[in-house]
N, C-alpha and C positions, 0 to 999 in steps of 0.2 A: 595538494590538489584542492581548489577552491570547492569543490563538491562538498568538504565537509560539515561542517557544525552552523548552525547560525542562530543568532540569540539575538540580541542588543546590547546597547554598551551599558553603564551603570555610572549611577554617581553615587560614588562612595565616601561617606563620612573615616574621620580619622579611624585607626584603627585602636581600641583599647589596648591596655597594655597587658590584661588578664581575661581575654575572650570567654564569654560564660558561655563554652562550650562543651563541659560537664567532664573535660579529662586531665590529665596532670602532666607534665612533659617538664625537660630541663628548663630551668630560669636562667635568661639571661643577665649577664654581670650591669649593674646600671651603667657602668663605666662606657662598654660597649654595644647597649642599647641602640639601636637607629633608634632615629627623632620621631615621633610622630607626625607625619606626614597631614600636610595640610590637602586643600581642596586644589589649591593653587600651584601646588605640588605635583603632585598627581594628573594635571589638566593634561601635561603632552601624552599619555598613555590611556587616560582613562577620559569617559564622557557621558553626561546626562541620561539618565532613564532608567527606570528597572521597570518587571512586571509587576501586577499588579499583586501586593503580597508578600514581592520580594524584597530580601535584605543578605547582607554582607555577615557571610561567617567568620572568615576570615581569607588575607593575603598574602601572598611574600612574592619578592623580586627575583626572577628566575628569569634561563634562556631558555628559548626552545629549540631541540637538538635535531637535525638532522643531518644526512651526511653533507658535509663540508659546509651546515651551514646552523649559526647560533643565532639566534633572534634574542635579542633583550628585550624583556617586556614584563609584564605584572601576571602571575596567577593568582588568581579572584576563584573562591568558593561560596555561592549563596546558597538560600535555601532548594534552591529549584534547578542550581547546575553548576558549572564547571568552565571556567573561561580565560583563555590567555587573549592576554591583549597588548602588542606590540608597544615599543615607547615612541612616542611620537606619532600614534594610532588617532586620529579625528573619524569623528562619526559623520559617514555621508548622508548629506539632507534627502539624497534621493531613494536612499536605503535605510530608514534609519533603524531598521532589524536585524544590518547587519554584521557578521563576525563571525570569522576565519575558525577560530579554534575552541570554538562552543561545543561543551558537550553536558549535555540535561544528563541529572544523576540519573533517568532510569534507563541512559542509553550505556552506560556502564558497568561493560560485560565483568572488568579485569581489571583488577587496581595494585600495582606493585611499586615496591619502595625497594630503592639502591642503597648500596654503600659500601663502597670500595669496587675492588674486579670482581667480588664471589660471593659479597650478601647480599641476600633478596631475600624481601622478605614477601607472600600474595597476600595480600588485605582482602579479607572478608568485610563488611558490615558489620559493624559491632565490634571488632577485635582489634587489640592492643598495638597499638603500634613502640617497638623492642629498643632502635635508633633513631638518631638524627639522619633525615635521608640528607643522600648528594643529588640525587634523582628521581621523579618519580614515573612512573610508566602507565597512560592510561589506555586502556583498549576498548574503543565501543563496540558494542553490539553490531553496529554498522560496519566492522570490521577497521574503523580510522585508530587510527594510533596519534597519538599525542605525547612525548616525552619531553621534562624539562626539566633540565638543572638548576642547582641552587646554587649560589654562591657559600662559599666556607665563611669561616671569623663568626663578627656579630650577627648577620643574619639567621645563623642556626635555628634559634627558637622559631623565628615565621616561619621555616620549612617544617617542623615540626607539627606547628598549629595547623600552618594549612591543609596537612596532609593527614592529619587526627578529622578536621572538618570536615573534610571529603569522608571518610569514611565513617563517619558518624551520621552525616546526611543522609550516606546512601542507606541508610541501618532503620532511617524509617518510613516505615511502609506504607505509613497514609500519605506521603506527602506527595504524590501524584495526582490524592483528591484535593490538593491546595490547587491545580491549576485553573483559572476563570477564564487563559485566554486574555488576548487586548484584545481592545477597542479601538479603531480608528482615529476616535478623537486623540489614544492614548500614545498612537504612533505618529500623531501629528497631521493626517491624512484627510479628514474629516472632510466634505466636500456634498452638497446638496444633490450633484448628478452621480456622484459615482454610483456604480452597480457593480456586485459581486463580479470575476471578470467570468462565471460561467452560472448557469440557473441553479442554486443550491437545493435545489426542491423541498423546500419549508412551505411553500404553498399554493393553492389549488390551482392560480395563473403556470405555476413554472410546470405541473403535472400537466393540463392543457396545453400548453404551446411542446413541450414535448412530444405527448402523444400524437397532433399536428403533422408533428415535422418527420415523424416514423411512418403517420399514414395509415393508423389505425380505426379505420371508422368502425371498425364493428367492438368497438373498446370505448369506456367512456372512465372518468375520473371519479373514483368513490371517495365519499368524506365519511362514512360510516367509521372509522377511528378519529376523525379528527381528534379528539381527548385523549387517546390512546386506551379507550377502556376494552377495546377488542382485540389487542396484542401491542402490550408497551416495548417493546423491542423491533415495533414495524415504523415506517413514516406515517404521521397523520392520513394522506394520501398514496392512495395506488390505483394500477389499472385493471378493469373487474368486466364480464361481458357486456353490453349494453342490454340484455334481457334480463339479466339478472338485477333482480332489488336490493338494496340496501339490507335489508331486513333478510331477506335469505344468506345473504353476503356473512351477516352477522351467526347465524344460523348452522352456516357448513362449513366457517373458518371454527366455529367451537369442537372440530371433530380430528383437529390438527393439532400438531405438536404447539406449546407455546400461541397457539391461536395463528398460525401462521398458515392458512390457507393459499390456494392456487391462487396466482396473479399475471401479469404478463411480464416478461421481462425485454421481448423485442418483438418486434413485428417484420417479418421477411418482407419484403418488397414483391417477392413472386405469390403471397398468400399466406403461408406458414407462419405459425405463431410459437414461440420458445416461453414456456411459465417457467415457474418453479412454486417451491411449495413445502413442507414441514412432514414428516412423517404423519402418516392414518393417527390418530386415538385409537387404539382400538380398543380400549377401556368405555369408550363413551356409549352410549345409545340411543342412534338417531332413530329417529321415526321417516314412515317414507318419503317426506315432502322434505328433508332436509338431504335422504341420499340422492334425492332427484335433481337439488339444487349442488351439490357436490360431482354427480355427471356431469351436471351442463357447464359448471364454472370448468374441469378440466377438459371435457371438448371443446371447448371454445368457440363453437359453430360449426365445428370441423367434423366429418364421418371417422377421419381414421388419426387413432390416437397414441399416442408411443408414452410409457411409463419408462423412464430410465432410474437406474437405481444409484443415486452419482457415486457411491460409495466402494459401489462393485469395481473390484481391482485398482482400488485408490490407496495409498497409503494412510494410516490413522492420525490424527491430531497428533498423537506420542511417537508415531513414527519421524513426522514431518521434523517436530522438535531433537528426537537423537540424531538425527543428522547434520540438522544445522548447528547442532552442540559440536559435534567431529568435525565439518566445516570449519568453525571457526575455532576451533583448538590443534587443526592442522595448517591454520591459514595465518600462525602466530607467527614473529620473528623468530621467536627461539623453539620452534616447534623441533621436536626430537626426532623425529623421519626424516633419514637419511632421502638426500635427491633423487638418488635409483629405484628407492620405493615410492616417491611422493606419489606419482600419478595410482599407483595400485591402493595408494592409502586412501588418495580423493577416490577413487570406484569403491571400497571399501566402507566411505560415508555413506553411501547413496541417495544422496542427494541430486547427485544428475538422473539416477534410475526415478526417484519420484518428477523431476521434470517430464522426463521422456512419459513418465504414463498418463501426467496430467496433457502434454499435448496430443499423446494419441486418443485419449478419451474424448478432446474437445474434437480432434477431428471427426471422430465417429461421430458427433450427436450432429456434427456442421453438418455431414452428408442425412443424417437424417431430417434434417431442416431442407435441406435442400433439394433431394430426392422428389419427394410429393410434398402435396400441400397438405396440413395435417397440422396437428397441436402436439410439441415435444413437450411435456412436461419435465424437468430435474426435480426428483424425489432425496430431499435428505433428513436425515431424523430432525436436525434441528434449524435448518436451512439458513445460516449464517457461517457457515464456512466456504467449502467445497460448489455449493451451489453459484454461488458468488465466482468464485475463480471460475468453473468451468464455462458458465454463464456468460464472464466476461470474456473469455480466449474466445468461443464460439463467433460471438459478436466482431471480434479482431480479425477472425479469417473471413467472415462473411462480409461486414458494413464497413468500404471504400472509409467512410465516413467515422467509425470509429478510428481510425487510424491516423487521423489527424490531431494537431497538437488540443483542440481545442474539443476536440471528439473523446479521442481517451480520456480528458480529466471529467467529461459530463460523466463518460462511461464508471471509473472510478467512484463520485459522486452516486452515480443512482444505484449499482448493483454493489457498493461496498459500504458506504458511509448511509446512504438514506438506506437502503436494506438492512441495517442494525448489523454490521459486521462485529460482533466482540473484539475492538482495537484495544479495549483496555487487557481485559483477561490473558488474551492472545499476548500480549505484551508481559504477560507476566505478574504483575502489578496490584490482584487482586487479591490476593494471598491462594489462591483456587490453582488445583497443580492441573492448571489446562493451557499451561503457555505452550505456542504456537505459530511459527512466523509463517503463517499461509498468504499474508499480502505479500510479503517478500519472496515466496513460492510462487506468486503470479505476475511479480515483476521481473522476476529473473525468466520466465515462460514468454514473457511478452521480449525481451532482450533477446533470446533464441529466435524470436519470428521474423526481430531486425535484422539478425546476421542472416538468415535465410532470405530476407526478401525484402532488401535495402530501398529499392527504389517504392515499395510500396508505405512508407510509413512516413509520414512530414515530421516528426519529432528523431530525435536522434537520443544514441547512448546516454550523453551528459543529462537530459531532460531526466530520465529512467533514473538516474544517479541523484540528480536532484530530489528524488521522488522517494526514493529510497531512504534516503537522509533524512526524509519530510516528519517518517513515521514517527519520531519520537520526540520533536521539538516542542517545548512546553508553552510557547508562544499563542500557539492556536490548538480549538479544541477539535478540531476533525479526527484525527487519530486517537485522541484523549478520552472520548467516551465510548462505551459499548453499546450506547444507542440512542435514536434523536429525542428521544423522550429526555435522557438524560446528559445532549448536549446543548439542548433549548432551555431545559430547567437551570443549568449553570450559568448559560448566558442571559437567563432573566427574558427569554423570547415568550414563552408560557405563560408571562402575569396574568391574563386575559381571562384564563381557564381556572379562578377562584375555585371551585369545585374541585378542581382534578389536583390543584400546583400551590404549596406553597412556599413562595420566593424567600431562599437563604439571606436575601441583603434584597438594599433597593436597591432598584435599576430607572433609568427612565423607559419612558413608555415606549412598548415596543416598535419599531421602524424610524424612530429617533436617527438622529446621526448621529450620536452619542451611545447608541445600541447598537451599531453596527460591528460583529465582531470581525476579528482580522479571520480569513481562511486560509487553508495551506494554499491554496489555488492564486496566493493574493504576491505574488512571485517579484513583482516589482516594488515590494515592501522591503526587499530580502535579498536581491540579488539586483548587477546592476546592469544596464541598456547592453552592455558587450557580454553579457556571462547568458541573459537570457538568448541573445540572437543565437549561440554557441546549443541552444536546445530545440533549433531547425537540422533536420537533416539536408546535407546537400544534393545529395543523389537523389532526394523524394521528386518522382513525376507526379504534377499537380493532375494532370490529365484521368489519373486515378480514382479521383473524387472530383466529379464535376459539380458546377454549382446547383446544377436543379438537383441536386439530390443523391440520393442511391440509386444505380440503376438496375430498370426492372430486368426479371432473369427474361429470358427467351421462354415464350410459352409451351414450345415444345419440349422443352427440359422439366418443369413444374408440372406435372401429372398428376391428380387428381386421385385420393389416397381408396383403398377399399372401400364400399359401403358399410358400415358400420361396423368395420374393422379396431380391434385394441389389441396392445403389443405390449410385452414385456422388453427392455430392451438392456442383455448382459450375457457377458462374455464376450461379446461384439458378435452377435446373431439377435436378431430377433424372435420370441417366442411369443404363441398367439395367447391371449386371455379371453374368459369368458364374460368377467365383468371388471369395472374396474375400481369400486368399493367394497372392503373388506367384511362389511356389516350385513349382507345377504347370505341367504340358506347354503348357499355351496360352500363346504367345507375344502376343496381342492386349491383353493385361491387365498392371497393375503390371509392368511389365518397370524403370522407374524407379520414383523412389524418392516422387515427389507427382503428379506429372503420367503418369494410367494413360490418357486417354481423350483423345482429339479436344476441346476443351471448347466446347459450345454456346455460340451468343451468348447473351448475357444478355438474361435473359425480360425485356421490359415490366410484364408482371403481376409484382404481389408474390404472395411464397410462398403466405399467405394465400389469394391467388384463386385459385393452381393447384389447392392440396389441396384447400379447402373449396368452392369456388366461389362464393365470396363476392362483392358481398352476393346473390345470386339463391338460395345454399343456406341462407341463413338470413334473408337480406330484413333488420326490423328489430331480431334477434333479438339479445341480448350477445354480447359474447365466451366463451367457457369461464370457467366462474368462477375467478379467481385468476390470470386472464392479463393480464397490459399488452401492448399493441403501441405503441411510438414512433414518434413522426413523428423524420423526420429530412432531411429537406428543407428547403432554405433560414432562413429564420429562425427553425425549428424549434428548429435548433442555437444555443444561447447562449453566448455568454463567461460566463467565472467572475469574474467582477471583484471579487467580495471576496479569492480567492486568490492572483489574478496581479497583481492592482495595488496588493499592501499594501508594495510601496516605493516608491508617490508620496504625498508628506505628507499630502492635500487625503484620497486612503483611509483612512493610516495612524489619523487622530484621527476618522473616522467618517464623512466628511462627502465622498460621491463625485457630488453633483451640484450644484455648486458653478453651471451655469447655468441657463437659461430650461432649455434645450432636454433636460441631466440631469438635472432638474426633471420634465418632462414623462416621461422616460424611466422616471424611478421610478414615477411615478403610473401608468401604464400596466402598470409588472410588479407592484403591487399590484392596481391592478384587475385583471386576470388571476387572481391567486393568489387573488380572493375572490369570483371568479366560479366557480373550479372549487371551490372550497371548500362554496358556499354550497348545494349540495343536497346534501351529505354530512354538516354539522355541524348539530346545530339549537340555537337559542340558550344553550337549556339545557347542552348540550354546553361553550360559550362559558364558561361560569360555573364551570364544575368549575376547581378546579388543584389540581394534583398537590405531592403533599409531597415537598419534595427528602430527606429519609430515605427513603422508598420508593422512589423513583428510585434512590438509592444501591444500595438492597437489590437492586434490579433488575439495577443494572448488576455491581456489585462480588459 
């Protein structure tokens, strides 16, 4: 499936005939030596370009296997990844980022070596490789599988080498701080008008024209971090009250975790405002004009105010990780769980249990958004995980307009990558045992909202898949760094800030066309005019998302919150507070750092009934326009089986219902998808198609 890997191609010099790759392995007899392969040689399979850094470990000439079908072509090991490349493979002008069976060493979950019916041997990092393989087996993190064989006779040694390469690459641990990301110029691309294809929020235009277009006048843009000296793991820019000063700003974000003070993260259309924000300090000692300025930054203007505690019945960073470790150690080809048991093994991951809570959590806080107008804040100790996900599902069931192709990636963008999402650590990568796949925790949550509510999303599965894949390509630094301080400083964006930054290498002067780095967002680098159209939904009703905007709710639904009402909000009840800073004389409150209250059993009722009292306060009436609520009970929650099972071959070539009964299973989630389908599209609808230049225009 073309979903997976994508790099560029390489021009590879001859290959030595004693790679100094620091390990020993059989000599080959000179007699039956291959030749050393020239440039001119190599043309029909291999082609121009490496990143910037990169160089050739080693190669050997292998096929790649899958059922009933062998591909002749090159296995190529650099410093930065792993790539087969078809013979007879030319690199497309229009793509020239891209390639089929790319896999970056640190998306390489599982490294095995064949030989014969019954050796295997698993390759750790660092460790000895025993034979000459006939095969070698690689499994990404992303769940893609890669297997190729070697040819016998005199090629033995390059299978040898290359596969000693591989695992000697993977062995070291800095070499994910080698990635700088391309450059534009270095992709060939270069161009006076192009613009990023979405506002990467690097600077103060793209935080204005945002906050603009959400409609937040009582919100203005602080540059009070511009240097990053007030929380280096924040964006230069955020959105802060319009009463509030700079100088307070600096003031009541010192009394938060990592400096990570209340912000906005969306603006309801009906009034309501959604922050977020870092655990209390409670070590620190403000004085009163700082707790003064710390009330009003989390009321926001608003009388009634909701403290949610995101962490309350969420699964842990260590949790998120053992499951996706079982995930993917039952989602192997040679996984040892019998068929009878599989599905009680995947309940036994819980994996789908942490989706199901993270969507019901998001649907609590939506109806708290929705409910009254009022300030929800997301309280989390360190406010770059969980905040972030929940933050963004919310905004998915509420904003028509996140749900579009070009909507989700800003969304992505500001509440993941400019919010200082730890993409490195989470990854693994940093030597720090806090690896994490919470982004892939909130793309599989957003993949469950498509199967529930197909005609409301303009992006489809493949996009998601694309997006998925995205996270670990060494290409661009989006996913690469754990935060914009130190995705700017890699790309040489910072020169400017002599004081703050000083540049590894020279770069040119920032906003150069020469500075321009590639983003993941940058899709038509990478993929080509028929693969992106494939990341439109067909069933999406445009009508969803009108062009003036988000629409406003009904005023009679937006109620107007208690007078100086504040809310603890856990367990799914709300409970009333007396103040809502930890550093005042009442000892009954926030005295710790998540847990301020007694916590109620958890309501029976969903949110839904408490607030609205539903269905009796509206009987048969909709929901607020532009709201989704998910079900998430039982078989509510679906497996992703295009993602997680594209390394068993019977997926890999298409074809996932090989009996009666996966037969019947698909027939069923199309009847579904054309059941909900079918009072939103009308035939007419059916018959339009969309021109993939438009689509590109759209996306790019």
């Amino acid at each position: 499936m073309w979903w997976g890997g994508r790099g560029q191609s390489f021009n590879i010099a001859p290959q030595k005939e004693e790679p100094e790759l620091g390990f020993s392995g059989p000599k080959s007899d000179p007699g039956n030596r291959m030749p050393e392969p020239s440039s001119h040689q190599l043309g029909s399979c291999l082609a121009s370009g490496c990143l910037p850094g990169e160089h050739i470990l080693a190669w050997a000439p292998g096929r790649r296997k899958g059922p009933g079908l062998e591909l002749p072509g090159t296995l190529i090991c650099t410093n930065f990844r792993v790539t087969f490349q078809p013979c007879g493979w030319q690199r497309n002008q229009d793509t020239p980022l891209s390639s089929e069976y790319d896999f970056a060493l640190i998306n390489i979950g599982r490294l095995e070596a064949v030989s014969g019916l019954s050796r295997v041997q698993l390759l750790r990092p660092g460790s000895q490789l025993k034979f000459i393989p006939e095969e070698v087996l690689i499994h990404g993190r992303d769940f893609r599988l890669l297997r190729i064989g070697f040819e016998a006779g005199g090629l033995a040694p390059q299978a040898f080498q290359v596969t000693m390469a591989i695992i000697q690459a993977r062995a070291q641990s800095s070499q994910v701080q080698q990635y700088r990301g391309i450059t534009l110029s270095k992709a060939g691309k270069v161009s006076g008008s192009r613009k990023p294809p979405i506002p990467l929020l690097e600077t103060l235009e793209d935080w204005e024209t945002e906050r603009k277009k959400q409609g937040a006048r009582g919100w203005r843009v602080s540059m009070v971090n511009e240097r990053f000296d007030v929380a280096t793991s924040l964006s230069g820019y955020f959105w802060v009250p319009n009463r509030i000063l700079d100088s307070e700003v600096r003031r009541a974000f010192a009394h938060f975790h990592q400096g990570r003070g209340p912000r906005l993260s969306w603006h309801h259309p009906g009034g309501s405002d959604l922050l977020r924000c870092a655990g209390f300090y409670i070590a620190s000692d403000p004085n009163k004009e700082d707790i003064r300025a710390v009330e009003l930054m989390l009321q926001a203007g608003h009388s009634d105010v909701v403290l949610v505690d995101t962490m309350d019945e969420m699964p842990s960073l260590a949790d998120v990780q053992l499951a996706h470790l079982k995930l993917r150690a039952l989602c192997l080809p040679d996984s040892s769980v019998a068929e009878d048991k599989w599905l009680s093994a995947l309940e036994g991951t819980r994996w789908l249990d942490y989706v199901r809570s993270c969507l019901r959590k998001a649907s609590d806080i939506s109806v708290l958004v929705t409910s009254r107008v009022r300030s929800v804040v997301l309280q989390e100790r360190g406010d770059r995980d969980f905040n972030g996900l929940l933050s963004s599902l919310v905004q998915l069931l509420l904003a028509p307009e996140a749900r579009t192709l070009f909507g989700f990636q800003s969304l992505v963008q500001r509440e993941w990558v400019a919010a200082g999402h730890p993409f490195l650590t989470r990854l693994g990568e940093t030597g720090a045992s806090e690896e994490a796949p919470v982004l892939p925790l909130f793309l599989d949550c957003a993949w469950q909202l498509l199967q529930q509510f197909p005609a409301e999303f303009e992006f489809s599965e493949f996009f998601l898949l694309a997006l998925h894949d995205s996270i670990r390509v060494p290409d661009t630094l989006t996913f690469l760094r754990n935060t914009p301080w130190e995705r700017g400083k890699k790309s040489g964006q910072f020169n400017s800030y002599t004081q703050v930054y000083t540049p590894e290498y020279s770069q040119p002067l920032a906003g150069s066309p020469a500075n321009l780095h590639l983003s993941v967002w940058d899709w038509d680098l990478r993929y080509s005019k028929e693969q992106i159209s494939q990341f439109l939904n067909p069933g999406y009703d445009p009508e969803h998302c009108p062009d003036s905007g988000l629409p406003r709710q009904q005023p009679s639904l937006m109620v107007p919150g208690s007078p100086s009402s504040m809310w603890l909000f856990s367990r799914g009840a709300l409970t009333p507070l007396n103040q809502l800073c930890p550093w005042q004389d009442s000892t009954s409150l926030l005295t710790v750092s998540s847990h301020w209250l007694p916590r109620p059993a958890r309501s029976s009722e969903s949110l839904a009934d408490q607030e609205w009292g539903l269905p009796s306060h509206w009987g048969a009436c909709p929901l607020p326009p532009g709201l989704l609520l998910p079900g998430y009970l039982g078989p509510q929650i679906r497996f992703w089986k295009r993602c997680y099972l594209r390394g068993r071959p019977e997926v890999q070539i298409g074809s996932s219902a090989l009996t009666i009964s996966g037969l019947q299973d698909e027939l069923s989630h199309l009847q579904e998808l054309l059941r909900k389908w079918t009072p939103r599209i009308s035939p007419e609808d059916h018959s339009k198609k969309r021109d993939p230049n438009t689509i590109l225009s759209q996306i790019c």
